[in-house]
C-alpha positions in Angstrom: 164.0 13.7 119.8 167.3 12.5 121.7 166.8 9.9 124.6 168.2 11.2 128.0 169.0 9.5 131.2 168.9 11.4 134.2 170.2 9.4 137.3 168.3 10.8 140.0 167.2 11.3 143.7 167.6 15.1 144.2 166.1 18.1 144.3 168.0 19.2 141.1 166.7 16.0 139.3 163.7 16.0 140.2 163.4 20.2 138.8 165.3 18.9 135.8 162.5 16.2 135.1 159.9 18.6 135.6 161.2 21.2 133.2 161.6 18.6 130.4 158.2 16.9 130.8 157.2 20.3 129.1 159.7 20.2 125.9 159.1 18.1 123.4 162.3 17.8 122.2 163.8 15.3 124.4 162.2 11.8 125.6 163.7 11.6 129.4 163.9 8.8 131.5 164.5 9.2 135.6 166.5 7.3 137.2 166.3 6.6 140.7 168.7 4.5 143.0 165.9 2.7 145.2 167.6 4.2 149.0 164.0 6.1 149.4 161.4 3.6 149.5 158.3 5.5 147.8 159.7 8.4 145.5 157.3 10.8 144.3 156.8 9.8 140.8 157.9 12.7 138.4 156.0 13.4 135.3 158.4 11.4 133.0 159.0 7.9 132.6 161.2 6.5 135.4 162.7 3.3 137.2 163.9 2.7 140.4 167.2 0.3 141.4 170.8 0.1 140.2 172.2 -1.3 136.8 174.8 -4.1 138.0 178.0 -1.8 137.4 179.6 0.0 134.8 179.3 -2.6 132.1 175.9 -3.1 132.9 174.8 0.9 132.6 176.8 1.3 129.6 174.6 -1.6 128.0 171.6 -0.2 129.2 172.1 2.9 127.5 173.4 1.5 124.1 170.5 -0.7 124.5 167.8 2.1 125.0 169.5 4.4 122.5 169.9 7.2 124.8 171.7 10.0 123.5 172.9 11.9 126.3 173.2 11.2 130.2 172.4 13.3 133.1 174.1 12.5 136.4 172.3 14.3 138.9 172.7 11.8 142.3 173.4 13.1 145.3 177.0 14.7 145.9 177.9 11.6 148.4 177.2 9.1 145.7 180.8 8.8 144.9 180.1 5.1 143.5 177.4 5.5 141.1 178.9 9.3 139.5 182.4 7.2 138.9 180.2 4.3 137.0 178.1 6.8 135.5 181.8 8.6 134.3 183.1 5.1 132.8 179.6 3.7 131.4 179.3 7.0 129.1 183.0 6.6 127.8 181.8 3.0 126.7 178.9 3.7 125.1 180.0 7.0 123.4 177.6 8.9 125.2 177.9 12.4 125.9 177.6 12.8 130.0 176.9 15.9 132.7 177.5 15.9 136.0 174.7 18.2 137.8 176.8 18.6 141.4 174.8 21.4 143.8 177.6 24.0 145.4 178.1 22.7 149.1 177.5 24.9 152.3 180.6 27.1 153.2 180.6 28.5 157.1 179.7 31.3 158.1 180.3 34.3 160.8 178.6 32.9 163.9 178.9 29.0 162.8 180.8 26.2 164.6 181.7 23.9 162.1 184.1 21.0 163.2 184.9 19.6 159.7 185.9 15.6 159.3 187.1 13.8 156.0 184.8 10.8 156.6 182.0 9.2 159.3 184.7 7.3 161.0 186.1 10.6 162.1 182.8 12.4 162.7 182.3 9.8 165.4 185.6 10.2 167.4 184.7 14.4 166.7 182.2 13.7 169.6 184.3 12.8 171.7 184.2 10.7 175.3 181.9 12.9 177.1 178.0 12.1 176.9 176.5 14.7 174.3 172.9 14.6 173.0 173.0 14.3 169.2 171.0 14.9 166.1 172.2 12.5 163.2 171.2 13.8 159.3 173.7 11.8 157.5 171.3 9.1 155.5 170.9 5.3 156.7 174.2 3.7 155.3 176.4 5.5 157.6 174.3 4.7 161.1 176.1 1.8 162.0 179.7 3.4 162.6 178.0 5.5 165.2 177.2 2.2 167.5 181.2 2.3 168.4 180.0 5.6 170.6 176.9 4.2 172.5 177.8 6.3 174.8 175.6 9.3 173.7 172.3 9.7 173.1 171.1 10.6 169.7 167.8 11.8 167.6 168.2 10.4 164.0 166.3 12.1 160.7 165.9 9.9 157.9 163.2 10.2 155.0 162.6 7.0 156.1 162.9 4.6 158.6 166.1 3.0 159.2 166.9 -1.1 160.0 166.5 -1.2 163.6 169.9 -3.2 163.7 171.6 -0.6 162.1 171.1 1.9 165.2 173.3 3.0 168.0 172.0 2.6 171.1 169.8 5.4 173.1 168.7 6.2 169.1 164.8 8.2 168.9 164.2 8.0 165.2 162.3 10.8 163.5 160.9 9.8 159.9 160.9 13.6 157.9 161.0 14.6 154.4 162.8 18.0 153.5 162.6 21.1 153.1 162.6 22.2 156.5 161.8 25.4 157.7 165.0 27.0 160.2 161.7 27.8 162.6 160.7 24.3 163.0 164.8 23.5 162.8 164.7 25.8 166.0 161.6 23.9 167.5 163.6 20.5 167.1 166.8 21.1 168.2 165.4 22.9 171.5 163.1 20.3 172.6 165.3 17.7 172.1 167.6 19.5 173.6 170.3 18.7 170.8 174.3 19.4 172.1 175.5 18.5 168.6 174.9 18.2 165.0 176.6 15.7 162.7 175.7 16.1 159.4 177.1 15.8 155.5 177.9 18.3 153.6 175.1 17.9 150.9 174.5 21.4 150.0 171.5 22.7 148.5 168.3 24.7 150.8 166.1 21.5 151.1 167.8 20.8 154.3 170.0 23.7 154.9 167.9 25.4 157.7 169.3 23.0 160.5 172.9 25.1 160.1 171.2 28.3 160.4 169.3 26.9 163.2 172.6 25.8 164.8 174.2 29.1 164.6 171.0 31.1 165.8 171.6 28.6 169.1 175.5 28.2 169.3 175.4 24.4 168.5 178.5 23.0 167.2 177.6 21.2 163.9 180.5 18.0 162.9 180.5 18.5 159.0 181.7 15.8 157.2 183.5 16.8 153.8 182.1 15.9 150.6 184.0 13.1 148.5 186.1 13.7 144.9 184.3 15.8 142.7 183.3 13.8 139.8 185.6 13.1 136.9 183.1 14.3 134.1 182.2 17.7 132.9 179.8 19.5 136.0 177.5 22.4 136.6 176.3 23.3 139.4 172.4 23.6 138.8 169.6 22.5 137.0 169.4 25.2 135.1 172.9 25.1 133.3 172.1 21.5 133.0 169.1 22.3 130.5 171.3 24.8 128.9 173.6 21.9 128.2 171.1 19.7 126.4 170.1 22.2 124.5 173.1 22.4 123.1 173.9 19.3 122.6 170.0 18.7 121.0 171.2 21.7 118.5 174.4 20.1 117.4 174.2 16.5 115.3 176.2 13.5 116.7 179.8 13.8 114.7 180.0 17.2 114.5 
């Protein structure tokens, strides 16, 4: 019954954890980073908070004798997938990268695309816009440089005050969201602009369909590296994977 790790926090992990809760073949452990305060516990063992680095997690997993490791963070967690990379190659582990396709525009969007938040703020530009912000908590504070505009923020949950830019209305929401009640926000708030990441997945993908039913330009900000570790793209290929690797002995 091989140990795996599954580093967590999305929808993918949390479909993964469900699906092996029912096999008895593998003894999982979830993984999650500690960014959302109260995580819905999964049916499988979990923990919450980092490791302490590469040296640390590659301990951790000789330590706990896991057998095989699941990174399934979230595509923006450029860090943690490049620890979870080096950690496996010290402990001899065997490691997957789970990475969700991300959104690609289509006919009717308005997609201004921007490598990084730095440049998703200038995107606005000088002119007062009203703004909806779904880009996670870390990355508020760059947005204080533009104070300028006046902006509705989403977050799971809710953010430092300090970490605000000024003229911010905070909405606490958990996803999925439906594009009608997408449609309902952005129209009473009477949104210009969305800035958002390019997370992929259909857990929040509604707001860009919302966007182009309304002719909102949406400031996209690119995902980083891909990963350097063998990916797929879903959950399912992901179980495929461990089967696999449950079928074949260590050595062979």
């Amino acid at each position: 019954m091989p140990r795996v790790l599954i580093l967590g926090g999305t929808t993918e992990a949390s479909a993964i954890a469900e699906a092996l809760a029912q096999d008895a073949r593998f003894s999982p452990m979830l993984s999650f980073a500690g960014t959302t305060r109260a995580p819905r516990p999964p049916p499988i063992p979990w923990r919450v908070g980092g490791f302490g680095g590469i040296a640390a997690l590659a301990d951790f997993l000789r330590r706990e004798a896991f057998a095989l490791l699941l990174d399934a963070t979230h595509p923006f967690a450029a860090q943690m997938k490049r620890h979870a990379a080096a950690a496996a190659s010290l402990a001899g582990v065997p490691v997957l990268g789970v990475l969700r396709p991300g959104w690609k525009a289509t006919p009717g969007d308005r997609w201004t695309m921007v490598a990084d938040m730095a440049e998703a703020v200038r995107a606005l530009g000088a002119a007062p816009r009203r703004v909806l912000l779904t880009i996670g908590q870390k990355e508020l504070g760059g947005f204080q440089a533009a104070p300028w505009h006046d902006y509705v923020v989403r977050s799971v949950d809710p953010p430092d005050a300090a970490s605000l830019p000024a003229n911010a209305v905070v909405i606490a929401a958990r996803g999925p969201f439906r594009e009608s009640d997408e449609l309902v926000l952005l129209t009473e708030r009477r949104i210009e602009v969305i800035v958002t990441k390019n997370s992929g997945g259909t857990a929040t993908g509604a707001k860009l369909a919302a966007a182009r039913r309304l002719g909102l330009e949406v400031v996209m900000v690119a995902r980083p590296p891909p990963p350097e570790m063998p990916t797929v793209d879903g959950g399912g290929a992901a179980l495929r994977w461990l089967e696999d690797h449950a079928a074949t002995p260590r050595g062979v």
